[in-house]
C-alpha positions, 0 to 999 in steps of 0.5 A: 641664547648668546652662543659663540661657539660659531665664529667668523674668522674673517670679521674676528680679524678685522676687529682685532685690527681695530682694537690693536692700533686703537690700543683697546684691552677688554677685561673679562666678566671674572676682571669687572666681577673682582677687580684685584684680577686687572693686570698691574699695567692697567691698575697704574694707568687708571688713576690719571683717567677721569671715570666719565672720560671715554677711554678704553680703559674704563671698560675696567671700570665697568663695575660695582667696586669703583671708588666713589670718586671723578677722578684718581679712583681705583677699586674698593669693596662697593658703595652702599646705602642702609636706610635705617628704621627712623626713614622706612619705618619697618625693622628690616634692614634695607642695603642699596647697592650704589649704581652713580658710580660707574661710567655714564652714572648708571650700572647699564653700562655694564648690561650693554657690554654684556650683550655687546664684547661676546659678539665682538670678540667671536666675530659676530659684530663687524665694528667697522661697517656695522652699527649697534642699535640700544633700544632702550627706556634711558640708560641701557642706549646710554650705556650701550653707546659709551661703549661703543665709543670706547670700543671704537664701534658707531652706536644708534640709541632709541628712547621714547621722546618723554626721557628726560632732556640729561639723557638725549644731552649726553647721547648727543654729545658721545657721537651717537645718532639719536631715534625718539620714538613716541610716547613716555617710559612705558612705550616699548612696542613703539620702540621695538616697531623702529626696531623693524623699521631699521632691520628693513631699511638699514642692513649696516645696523644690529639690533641689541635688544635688552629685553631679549639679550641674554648677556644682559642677564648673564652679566647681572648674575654674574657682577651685580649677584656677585657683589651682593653676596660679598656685601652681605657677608661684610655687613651681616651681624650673627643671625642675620639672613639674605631675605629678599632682593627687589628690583624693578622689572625693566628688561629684567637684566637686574633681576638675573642677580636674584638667580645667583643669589638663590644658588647662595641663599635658597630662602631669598625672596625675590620680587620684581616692581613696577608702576602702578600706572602700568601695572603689567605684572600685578594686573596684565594692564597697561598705561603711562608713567613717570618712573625712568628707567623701567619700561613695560606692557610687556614680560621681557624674553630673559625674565626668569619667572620661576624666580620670581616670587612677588611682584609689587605695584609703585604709585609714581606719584609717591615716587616723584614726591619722595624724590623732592622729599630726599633733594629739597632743602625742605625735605631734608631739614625733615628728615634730619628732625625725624633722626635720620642720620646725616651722612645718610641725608647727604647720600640720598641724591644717590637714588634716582626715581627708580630706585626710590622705586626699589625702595618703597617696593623693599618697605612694601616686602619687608611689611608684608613678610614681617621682617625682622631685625635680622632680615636684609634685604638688598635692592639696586639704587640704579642711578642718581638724581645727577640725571634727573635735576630737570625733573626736579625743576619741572616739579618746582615749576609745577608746584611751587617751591618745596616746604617743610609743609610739603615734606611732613605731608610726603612723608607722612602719606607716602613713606609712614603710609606704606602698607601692602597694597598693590602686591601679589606674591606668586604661586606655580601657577602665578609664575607660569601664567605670566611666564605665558603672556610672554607669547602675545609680545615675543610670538605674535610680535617679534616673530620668536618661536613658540618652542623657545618659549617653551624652553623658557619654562626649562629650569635647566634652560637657566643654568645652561644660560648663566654658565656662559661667562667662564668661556665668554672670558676665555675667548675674551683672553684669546682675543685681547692675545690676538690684539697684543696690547696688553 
């Protein structure tokens, strides 16, 4: 658990000193969750800062309420897609919450500030002599490392070679040092294992583990299940119910959203995806895959698996066809023939290969459960194709140029198709058997102990976790009064 009920004083001062003549403010997770909480003083300087700019005020912007805008924005009430029946087929409605909007164009940004600002503001992390270590699949060491540039601290991103060439671009260019460990999405041991490497070697570097990093979770629980709940009330009609959320598993930070919802919607269903190249969940198997972002082979540490009630398999194939599907010309002419509305049609480049992911993972749900009209179910569109424009290109000069042939057949086979193949939904003893493979990886490999895991299967053990932010925040407070710059 993050606890920072100990605190060194001596660091404490050293970062306050850091952040003071740096004239850094950190918002709280109450500030980030609503942002009509910021102070006036901070609301009249953001429009003159662009909101991939690294400056210590975008740490405000760390949320799902940014205008979708460079430049000028400030807050509204979130961005979301409805993928309406003439594209999913099935009559549920399926709301995607628009991540291309934070800073780095990812919503990870917000998990590494998670795991990052409590050890900060008690002391725990030296940011004048220490570096922070993002081990990561994409976005989180992203993330992790913009903000570190605007908390002034050094930043180590570790990502499997086989991350598309937009990601090492961008880590380069933020000043971070960059470790490419072998292999492709689904290599994560070979990530945690340079992960030992370095707690050996480099005694200035610590470790911020998204998989095992509870404020990774606490950060979703709080903004990510917090903006889904406001966006359901916005948008339901009379009758209608919160029936599912679907995320893909990654380190399981996105699935802690699921946890608050069902404080607020005890019936939801939750369910976590994952490629069906790497079926871990479905099968307890293993292999490579194509979809960025979602990392396997493995249950992450702060996976509550007691809330989880389906896990569903994605062919990475119909999510690379999908994707050319929703960004080609070809594809998109299609879609309009078929009576997709256009201003949807325009925002499909919202969606990067995960949440397309999320998608068909949604279509899959809502067929298996028969879900009607007045059922919604909400899923994280994590980023955009703004990261992934090489894959594209790669796929061209795999394939050839894109058709409206092409099109009527992804369409027809990987969207019309969708059935309820490839997905399991959990029973008490489903959930505690995978909750228990958690053992071979955090036990046997990264040295946890067996009691902790144990503690896992607590539910009580969850609601102590997600109980955290409220004095997160007041330390935060203490912190930024320490600094005086507010």
């Amino acid at each position: 658990m993050s606890d920072i009920s100990h605190v060194d004083e001596k660091i404490l001062a050293k970062t306050v000193q850091s952040c003071r003549e740096r004239g850094i403010i950190i918002p709280t997770f109450a500030q980030q969750k609503d942002p009509r909480l910021i102070p006036a003083k901070i609301l009249d300087r953001l429009p003159t800062i662009g909101i991939q700019d690294v400056h210590p005020l975008n740490l405000f912007r760390i949320t799902w309420k940014n205008e979708p805008v460079e430049h000028g924005g400030l807050f509204g009430t979130g961005t979301w897609l409805e993928f309406p029946s003439s594209l999913t087929g099935v009559e549920a409605r399926i709301v995607g919450l628009v991540g291309r909007h934070f800073p780095t164009g990812a919503h990870k940004v917000g998990a590494g500030f998670g795991c990052l600002v409590p050890r900060l503001v008690s002391g725990q992390f030296d940011p004048t002599s220490q570096k922070a270590v993002w081990p990561s699949t994409g976005n989180y060491c992203r993330g992790g490392a913009f903000d570190c540039a605007v908390l002034a601290c050094q930043a180590v991103a570790i990502l499997p070679e086989q991350m598309s060439q937009e990601r090492f671009d961008w880590l380069r260019s933020i000043g971070a040092e960059v470790i490419a460990t072998p292999g492709c999405e689904s290599n994560v041991k070979e990530i945690y294992d340079k992960c030992w490497e370095i707690r050996k070697t480099r005694p200035d570097c610590v470790i911020f583990n998204q998989f095992e990093e509870f404020g990774n979770a606490i950060w979703h629980y709080e903004t990510t299940g917090g903006i889904i709940e406001e966006i359901f009330g916005r948008i339901a009609r009379p009758g209608d119910r919160l029936a599912a959320y679907v995320s893909a598993t990654g380190s399981a930070g996105t699935l802690a959203a699921g946890d608050y919802l069902r404080t607020r919607f005890p019936q939801i269903r939750v369910a976590a995806c994952e490629a069906l190249q790497c079926p871990t969940l479905l099968q307890l198997g293993f292999g490579g895959h194509r979809i960025e972002g979602i990392g396997d082979k493995h249950v992450p540490w702060i996976h509550n698996l007691r809330n989880t009630d389906m896990v569903i398999a994605v062919d990475d194939e119909q999510c690379m066809s999908i994707m050319r599907l929703f960004n080609e010309e070809a594809g998109q002419t299609f879609l309009a023939a078929r009576g997709v509305p256009a201003k949807l049609i325009a925002h499909l480049p919202d969606a990067g290969i995960s949440s397309i992911c999320n998608l068909v993972a949604a279509i899959k749900l809502a067929r298996y459960y028969e879900l009607g009209s007045r059922d919604v179910v909400f899923i994280p569109l994590t980023d955009s194709m703004a990261l992934y424009s090489s894959r594209l290109r790669e796929q061209t000069a795999e394939h050839g140029p894109y058709t409206p042939e092409n099109a009527g057949r992804h369409f027809a086979r990987y969207i019309e198709a969708i059935g309820i193949d490839h997905l399991r939904e959990l029973n008490y003893y489903d959930r505690k058997s995978l909750h228990q493979f958690k053992y071979f990886t955090w036990v046997e490999q990264q040295g946890r102990d067996v009691a902790d895991l144990r503690r896992l299967w607590d539910p009580d053990f969850w609601t102590e976790v997600f109980s955290q932010a409220p004095e997160w925040d007041r330390r935060i407070e203490a912190f930024n009064a320490e600094t005086g710059v507010l």
